[in-house]
C-alpha positions, 0 to 999 in steps of 0.5 A, a space after each residue: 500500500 503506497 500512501 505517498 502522493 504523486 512526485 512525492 517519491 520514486 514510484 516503487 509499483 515495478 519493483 512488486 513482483 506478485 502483489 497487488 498494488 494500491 495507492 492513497 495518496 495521504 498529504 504529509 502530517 494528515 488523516 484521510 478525509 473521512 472513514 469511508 475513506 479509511 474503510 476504502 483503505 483496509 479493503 480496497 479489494 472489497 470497497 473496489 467491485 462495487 
């Protein structure tokens, strides 16, 4: 799970082999926006086929 935001760091989604990647990007120093998004975060597999 990569929670840094776009041109924060070299992206290392390339170097995962077999896992799944997820991205959300959190702003330095800060909580998700809300808890549907904390949930969208624990069970992206879930959260995601709906």
């Amino acid at each position: 799970m990569d929670l840094t935001e776009d041109g924060e760091l070299l992206p290392y989604e390339a170097l995962i082999d077999s896992a799944t990647y997820y991205r959300f990007p959190i702003v330095d120093l800060s909580v998700p926006p809300s808890p549907a998004e904390m949930v969208r975060m624990k069970w992206p597999q879930v959260v995601r086929q709906f």
